[in-house]
Backbone as XML, in Angstrom:
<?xml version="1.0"?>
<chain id="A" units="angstrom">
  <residue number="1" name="UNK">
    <atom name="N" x="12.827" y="23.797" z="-19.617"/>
    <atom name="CA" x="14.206" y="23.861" z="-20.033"/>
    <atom name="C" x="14.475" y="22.713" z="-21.000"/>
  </residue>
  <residue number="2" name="UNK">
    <atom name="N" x="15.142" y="23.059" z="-22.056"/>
    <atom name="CA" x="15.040" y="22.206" z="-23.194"/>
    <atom name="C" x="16.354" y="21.316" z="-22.741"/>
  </residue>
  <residue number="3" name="UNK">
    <atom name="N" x="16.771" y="20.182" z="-23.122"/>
    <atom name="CA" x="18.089" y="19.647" z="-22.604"/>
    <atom name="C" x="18.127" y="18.251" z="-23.961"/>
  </residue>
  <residue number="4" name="UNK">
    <atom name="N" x="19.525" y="18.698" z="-24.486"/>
    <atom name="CA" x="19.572" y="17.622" z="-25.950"/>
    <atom name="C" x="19.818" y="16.289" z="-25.320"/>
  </residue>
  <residue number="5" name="UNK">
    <atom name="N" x="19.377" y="15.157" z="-26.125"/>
    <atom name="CA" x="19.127" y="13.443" z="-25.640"/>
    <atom name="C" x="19.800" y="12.991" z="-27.231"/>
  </residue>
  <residue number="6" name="UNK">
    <atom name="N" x="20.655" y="12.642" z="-27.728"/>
    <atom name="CA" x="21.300" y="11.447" z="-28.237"/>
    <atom name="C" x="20.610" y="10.425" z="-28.160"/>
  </residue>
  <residue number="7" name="UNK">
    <atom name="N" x="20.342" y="9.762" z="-29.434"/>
    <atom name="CA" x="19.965" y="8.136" z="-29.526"/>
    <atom name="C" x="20.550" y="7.778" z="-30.662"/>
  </residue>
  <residue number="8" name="UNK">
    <atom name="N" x="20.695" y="5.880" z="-30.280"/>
    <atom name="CA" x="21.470" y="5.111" z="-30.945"/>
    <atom name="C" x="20.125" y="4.351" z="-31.624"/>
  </residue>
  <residue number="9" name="UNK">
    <atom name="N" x="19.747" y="4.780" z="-33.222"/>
    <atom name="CA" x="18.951" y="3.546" z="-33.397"/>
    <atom name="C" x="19.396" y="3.469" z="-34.810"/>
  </residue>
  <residue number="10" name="UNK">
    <atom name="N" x="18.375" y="2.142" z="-35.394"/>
    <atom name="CA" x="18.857" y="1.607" z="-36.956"/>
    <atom name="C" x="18.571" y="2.616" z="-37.617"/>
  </residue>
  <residue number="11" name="UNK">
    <atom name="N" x="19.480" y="3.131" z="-38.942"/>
    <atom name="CA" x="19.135" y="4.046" z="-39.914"/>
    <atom name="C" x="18.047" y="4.035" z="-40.432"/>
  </residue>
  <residue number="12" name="UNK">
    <atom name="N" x="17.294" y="3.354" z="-40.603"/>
    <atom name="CA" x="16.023" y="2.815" z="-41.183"/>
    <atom name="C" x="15.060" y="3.662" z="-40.618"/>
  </residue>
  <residue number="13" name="UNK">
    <atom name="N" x="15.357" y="3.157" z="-38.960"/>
    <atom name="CA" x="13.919" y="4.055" z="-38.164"/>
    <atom name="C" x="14.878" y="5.693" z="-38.119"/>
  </residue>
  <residue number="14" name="UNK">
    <atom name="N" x="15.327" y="5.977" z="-38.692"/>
    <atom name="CA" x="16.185" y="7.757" z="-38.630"/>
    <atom name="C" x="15.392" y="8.127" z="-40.075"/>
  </residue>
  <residue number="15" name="UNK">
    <atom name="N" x="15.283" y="7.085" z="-40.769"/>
    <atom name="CA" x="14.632" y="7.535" z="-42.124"/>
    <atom name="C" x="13.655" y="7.953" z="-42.159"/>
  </residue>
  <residue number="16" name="UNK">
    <atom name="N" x="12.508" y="6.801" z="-41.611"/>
    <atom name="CA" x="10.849" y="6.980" z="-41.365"/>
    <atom name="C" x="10.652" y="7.953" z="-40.134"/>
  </residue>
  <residue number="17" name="UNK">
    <atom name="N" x="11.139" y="8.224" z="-39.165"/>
    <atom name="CA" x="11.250" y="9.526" z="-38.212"/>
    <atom name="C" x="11.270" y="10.761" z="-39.016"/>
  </residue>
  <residue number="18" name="UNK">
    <atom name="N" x="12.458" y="10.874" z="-39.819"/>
    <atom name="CA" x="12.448" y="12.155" z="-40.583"/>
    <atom name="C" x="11.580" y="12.579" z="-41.522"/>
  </residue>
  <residue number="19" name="UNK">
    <atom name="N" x="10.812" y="11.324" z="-42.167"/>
    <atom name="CA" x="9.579" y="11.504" z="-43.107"/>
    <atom name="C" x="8.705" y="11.522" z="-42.557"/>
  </residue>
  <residue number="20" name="UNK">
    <atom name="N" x="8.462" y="11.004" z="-41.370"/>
    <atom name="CA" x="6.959" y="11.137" z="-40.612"/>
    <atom name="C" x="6.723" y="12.686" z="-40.245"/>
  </residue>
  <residue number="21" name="UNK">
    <atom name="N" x="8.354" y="12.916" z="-39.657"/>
    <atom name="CA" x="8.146" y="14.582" z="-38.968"/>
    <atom name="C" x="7.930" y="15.465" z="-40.167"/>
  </residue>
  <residue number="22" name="UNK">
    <atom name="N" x="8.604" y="15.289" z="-41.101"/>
    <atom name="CA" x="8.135" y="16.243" z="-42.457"/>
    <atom name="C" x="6.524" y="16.191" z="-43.154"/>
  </residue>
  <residue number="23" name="UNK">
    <atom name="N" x="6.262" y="15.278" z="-43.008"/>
    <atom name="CA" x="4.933" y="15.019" z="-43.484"/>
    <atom name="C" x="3.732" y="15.650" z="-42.218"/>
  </residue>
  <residue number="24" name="UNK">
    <atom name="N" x="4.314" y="15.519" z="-41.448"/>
    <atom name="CA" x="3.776" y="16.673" z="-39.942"/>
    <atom name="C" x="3.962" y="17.818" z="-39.833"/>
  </residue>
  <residue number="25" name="UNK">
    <atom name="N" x="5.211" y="18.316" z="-40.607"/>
    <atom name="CA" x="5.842" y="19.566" z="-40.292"/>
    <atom name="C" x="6.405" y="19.988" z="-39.243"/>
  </residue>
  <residue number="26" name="UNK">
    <atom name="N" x="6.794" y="19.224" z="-38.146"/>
    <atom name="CA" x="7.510" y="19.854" z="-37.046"/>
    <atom name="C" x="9.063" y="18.727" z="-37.249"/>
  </residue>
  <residue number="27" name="UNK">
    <atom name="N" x="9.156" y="18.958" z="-36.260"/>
    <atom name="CA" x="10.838" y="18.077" z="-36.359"/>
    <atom name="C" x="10.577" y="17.264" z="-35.557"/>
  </residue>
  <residue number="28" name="UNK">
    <atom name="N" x="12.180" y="15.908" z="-35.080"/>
    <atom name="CA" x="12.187" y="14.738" z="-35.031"/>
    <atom name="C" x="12.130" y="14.916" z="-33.711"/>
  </residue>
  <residue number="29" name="UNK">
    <atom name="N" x="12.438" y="15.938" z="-33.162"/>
    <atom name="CA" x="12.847" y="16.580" z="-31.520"/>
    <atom name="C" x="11.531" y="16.278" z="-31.060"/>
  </residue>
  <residue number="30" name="UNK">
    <atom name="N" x="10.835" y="17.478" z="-32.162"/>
    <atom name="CA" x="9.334" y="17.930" z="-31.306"/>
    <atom name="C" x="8.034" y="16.462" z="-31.283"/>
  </residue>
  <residue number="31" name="UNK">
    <atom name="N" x="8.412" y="15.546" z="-32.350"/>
    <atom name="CA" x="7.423" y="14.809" z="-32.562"/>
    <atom name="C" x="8.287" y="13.674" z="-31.345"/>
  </residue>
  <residue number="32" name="UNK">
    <atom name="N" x="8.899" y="13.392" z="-31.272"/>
    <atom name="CA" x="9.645" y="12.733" z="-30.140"/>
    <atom name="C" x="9.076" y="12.943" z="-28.514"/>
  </residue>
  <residue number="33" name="UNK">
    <atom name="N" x="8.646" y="14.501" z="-28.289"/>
    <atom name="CA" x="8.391" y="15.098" z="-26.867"/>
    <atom name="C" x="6.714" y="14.596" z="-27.392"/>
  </residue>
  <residue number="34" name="UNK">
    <atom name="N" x="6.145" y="14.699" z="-28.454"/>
    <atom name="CA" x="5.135" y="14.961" z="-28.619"/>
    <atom name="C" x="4.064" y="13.399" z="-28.178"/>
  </residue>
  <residue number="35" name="UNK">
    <atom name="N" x="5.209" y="12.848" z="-28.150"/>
    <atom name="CA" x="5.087" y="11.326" z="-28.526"/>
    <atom name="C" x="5.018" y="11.029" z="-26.494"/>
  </residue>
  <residue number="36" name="UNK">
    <atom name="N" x="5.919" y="11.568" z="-25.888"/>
    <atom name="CA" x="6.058" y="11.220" z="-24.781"/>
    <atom name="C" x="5.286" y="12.262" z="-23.651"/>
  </residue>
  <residue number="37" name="UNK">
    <atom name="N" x="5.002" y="13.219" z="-24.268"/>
    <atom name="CA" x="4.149" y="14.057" z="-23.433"/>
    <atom name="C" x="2.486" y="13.239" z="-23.180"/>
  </residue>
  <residue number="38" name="UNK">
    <atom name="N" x="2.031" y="12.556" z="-24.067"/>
    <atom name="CA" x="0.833" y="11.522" z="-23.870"/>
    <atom name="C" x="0.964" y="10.271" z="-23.440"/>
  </residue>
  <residue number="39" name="UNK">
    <atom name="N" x="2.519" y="9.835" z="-23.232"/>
    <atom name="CA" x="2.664" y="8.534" z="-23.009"/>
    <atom name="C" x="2.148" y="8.281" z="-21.761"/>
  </residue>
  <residue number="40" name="UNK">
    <atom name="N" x="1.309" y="7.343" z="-21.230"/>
    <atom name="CA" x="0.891" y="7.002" z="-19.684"/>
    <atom name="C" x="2.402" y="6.259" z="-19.259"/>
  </residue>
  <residue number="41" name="UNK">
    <atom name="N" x="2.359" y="6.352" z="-18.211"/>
    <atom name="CA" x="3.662" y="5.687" z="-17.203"/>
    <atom name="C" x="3.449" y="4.295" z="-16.597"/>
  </residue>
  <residue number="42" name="UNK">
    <atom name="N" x="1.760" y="4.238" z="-16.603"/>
    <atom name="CA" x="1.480" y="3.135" z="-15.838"/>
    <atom name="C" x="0.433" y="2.513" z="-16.464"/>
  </residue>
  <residue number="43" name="UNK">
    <atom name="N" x="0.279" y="2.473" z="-17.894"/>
    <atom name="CA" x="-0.876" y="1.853" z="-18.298"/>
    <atom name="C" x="-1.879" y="0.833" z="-17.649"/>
  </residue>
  <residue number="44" name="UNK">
    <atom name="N" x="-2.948" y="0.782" z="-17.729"/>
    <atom name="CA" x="-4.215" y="-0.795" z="-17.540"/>
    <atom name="C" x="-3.935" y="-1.596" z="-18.867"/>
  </residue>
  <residue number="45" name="UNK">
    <atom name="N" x="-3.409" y="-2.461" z="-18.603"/>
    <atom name="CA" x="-3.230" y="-3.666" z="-19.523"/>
    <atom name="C" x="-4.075" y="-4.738" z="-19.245"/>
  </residue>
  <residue number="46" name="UNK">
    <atom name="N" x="-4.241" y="-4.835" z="-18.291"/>
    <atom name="CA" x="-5.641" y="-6.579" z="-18.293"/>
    <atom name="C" x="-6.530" y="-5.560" z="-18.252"/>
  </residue>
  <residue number="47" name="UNK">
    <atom name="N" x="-7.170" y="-6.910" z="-18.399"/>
    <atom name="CA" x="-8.764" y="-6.906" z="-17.618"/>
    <atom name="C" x="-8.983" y="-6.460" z="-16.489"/>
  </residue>
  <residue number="48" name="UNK">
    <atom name="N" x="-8.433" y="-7.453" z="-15.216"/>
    <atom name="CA" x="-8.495" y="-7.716" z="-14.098"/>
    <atom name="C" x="-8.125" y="-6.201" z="-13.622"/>
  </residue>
  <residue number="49" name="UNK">
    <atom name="N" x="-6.988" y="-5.706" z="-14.125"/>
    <atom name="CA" x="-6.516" y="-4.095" z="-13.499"/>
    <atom name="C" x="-7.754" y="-4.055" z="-13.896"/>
  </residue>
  <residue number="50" name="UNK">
    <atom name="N" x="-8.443" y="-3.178" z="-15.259"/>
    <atom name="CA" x="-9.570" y="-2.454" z="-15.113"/>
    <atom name="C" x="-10.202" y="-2.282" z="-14.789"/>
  </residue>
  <residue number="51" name="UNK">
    <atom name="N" x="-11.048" y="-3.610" z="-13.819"/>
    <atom name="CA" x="-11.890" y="-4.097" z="-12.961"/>
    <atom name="C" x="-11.450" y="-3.486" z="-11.633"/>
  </residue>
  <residue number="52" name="UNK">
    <atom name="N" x="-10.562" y="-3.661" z="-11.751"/>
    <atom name="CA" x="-10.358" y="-3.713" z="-9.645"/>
    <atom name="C" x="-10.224" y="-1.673" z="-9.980"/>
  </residue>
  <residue number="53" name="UNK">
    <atom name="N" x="-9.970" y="-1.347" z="-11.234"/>
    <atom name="CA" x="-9.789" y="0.812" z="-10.580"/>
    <atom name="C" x="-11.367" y="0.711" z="-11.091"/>
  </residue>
  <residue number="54" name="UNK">
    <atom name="N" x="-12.322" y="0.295" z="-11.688"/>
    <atom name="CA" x="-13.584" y="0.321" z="-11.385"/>
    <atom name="C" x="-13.790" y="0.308" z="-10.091"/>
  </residue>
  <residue number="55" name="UNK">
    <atom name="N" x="-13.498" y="-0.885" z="-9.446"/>
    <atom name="CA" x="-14.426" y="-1.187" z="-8.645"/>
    <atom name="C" x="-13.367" y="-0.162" z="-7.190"/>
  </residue>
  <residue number="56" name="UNK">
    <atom name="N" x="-12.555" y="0.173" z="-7.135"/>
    <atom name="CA" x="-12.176" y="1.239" z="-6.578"/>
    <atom name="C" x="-12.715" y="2.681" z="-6.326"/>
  </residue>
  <residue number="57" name="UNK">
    <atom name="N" x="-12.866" y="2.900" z="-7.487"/>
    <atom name="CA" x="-13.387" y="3.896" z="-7.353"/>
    <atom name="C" x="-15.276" y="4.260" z="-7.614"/>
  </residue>
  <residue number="58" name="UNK">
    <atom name="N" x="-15.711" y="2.758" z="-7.365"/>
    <atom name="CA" x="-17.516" y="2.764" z="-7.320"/>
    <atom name="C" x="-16.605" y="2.696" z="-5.502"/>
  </residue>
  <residue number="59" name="UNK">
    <atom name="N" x="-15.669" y="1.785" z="-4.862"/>
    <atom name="CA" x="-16.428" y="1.982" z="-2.868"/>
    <atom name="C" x="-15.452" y="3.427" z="-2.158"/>
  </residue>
  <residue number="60" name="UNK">
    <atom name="N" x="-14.328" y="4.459" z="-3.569"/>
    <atom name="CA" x="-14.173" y="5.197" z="-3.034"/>
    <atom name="C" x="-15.721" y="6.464" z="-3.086"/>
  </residue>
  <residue number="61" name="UNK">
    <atom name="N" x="-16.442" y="6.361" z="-3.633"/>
    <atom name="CA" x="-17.802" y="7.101" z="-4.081"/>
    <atom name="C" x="-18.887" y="6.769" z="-3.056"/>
  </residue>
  <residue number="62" name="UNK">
    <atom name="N" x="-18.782" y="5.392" z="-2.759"/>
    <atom name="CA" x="-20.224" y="5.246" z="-1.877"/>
    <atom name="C" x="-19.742" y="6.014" z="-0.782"/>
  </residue>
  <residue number="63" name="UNK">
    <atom name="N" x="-21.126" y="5.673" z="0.264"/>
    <atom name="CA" x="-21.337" y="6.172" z="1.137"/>
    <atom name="C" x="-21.161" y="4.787" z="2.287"/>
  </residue>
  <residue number="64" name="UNK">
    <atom name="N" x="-20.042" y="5.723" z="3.557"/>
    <atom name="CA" x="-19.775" y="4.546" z="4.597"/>
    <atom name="C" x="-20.685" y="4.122" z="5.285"/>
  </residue>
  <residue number="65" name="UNK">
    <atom name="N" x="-20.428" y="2.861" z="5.194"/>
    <atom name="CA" x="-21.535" y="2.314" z="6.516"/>
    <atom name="C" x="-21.415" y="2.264" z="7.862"/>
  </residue>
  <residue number="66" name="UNK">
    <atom name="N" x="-22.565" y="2.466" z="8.143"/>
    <atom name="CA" x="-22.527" y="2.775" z="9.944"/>
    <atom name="C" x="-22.461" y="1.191" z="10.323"/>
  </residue>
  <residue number="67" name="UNK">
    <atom name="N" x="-21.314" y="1.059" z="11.034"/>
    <atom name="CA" x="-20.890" y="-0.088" z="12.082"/>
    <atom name="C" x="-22.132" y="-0.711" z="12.955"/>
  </residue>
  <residue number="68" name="UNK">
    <atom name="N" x="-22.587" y="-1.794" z="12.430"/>
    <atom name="CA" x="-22.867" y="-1.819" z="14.176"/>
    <atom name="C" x="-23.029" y="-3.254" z="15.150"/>
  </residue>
  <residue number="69" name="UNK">
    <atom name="N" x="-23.646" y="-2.990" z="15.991"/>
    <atom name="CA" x="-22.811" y="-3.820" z="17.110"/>
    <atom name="C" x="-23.383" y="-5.427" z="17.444"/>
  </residue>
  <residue number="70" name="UNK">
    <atom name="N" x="-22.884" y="-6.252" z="17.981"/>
    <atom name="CA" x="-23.206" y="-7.703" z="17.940"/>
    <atom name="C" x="-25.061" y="-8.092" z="18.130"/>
  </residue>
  <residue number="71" name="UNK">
    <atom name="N" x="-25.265" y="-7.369" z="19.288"/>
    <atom name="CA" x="-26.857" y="-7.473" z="19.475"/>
    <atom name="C" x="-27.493" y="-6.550" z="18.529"/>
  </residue>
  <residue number="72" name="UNK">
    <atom name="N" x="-27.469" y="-5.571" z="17.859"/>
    <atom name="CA" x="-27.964" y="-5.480" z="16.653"/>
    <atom name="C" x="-28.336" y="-6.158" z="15.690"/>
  </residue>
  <residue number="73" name="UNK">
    <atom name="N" x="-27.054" y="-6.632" z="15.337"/>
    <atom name="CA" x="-27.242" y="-7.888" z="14.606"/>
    <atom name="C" x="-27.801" y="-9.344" z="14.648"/>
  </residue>
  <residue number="74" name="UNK">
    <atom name="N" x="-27.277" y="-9.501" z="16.154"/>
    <atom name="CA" x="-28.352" y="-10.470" z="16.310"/>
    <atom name="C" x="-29.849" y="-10.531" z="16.688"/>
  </residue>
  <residue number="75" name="UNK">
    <atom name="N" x="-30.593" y="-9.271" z="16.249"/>
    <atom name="CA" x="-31.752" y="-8.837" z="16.510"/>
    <atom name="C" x="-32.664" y="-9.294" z="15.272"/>
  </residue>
  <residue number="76" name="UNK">
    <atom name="N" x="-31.268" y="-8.470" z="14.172"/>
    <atom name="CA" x="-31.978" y="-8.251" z="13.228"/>
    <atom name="C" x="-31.523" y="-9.867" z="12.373"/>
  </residue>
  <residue number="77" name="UNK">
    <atom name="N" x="-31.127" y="-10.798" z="12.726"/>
    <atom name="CA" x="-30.785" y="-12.418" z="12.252"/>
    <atom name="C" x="-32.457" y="-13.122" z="12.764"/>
  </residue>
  <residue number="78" name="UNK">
    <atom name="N" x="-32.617" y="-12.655" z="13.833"/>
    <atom name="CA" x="-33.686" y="-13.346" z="14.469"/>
    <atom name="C" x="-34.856" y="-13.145" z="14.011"/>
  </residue>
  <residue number="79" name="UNK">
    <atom name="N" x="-35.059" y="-11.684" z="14.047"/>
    <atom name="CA" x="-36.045" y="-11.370" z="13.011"/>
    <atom name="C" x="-36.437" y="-11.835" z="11.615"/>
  </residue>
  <residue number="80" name="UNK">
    <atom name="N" x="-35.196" y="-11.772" z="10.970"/>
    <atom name="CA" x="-35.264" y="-12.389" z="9.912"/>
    <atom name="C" x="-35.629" y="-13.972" z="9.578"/>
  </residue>
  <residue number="81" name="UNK">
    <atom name="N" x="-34.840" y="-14.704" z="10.759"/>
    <atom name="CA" x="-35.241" y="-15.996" z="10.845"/>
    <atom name="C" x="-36.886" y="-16.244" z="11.228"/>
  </residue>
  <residue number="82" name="UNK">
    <atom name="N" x="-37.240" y="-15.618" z="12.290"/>
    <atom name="CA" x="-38.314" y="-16.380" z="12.672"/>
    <atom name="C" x="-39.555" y="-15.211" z="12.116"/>
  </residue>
  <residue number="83" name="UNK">
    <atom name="N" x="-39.286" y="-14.063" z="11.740"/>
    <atom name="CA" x="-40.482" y="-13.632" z="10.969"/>
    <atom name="C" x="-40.936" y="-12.107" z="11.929"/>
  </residue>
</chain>
């Protein structure tokens, strides 16, 4: 459902809007939706984000590890320690 939106901006950018959309051939409407139909909502801007949905989604992929229990572990410490 199409629904009209009003904006208040400098004549300037009403100018280069109307020449951009002509030089496109569609209108100021359509290059407007066209513009916001690709827009992300939540962009990755650092680094650090990019890293951590990496590394999200490498321990949503692995495979879980089986738990296990105190004397296990301390079986396998001992072993390791003394050979």
């Amino acid at each position: 459902m199409k629904q009209k939106l009003t904006l208040t901006v400098e004549s300037d950018v009403v100018r280069r809007a109307k020449k951009m959309a002509r030089k496109k051939g569609i209108s100021v409407s359509q290059m407007f939706e066209e513009a916001f139909q690709t827009y992300d909502v939540n962009p990755i801007e650092t680094e650090t984000q990019k890293a951590a949905r990496r590394l999200l989604s490498l321990l949503e992929e692995a495979e879980a590890v089986q738990p296990l229990d105190d004397k296990e572990l301390l079986k396998r410490h001992i072993e390791r320690k003394y050979g």
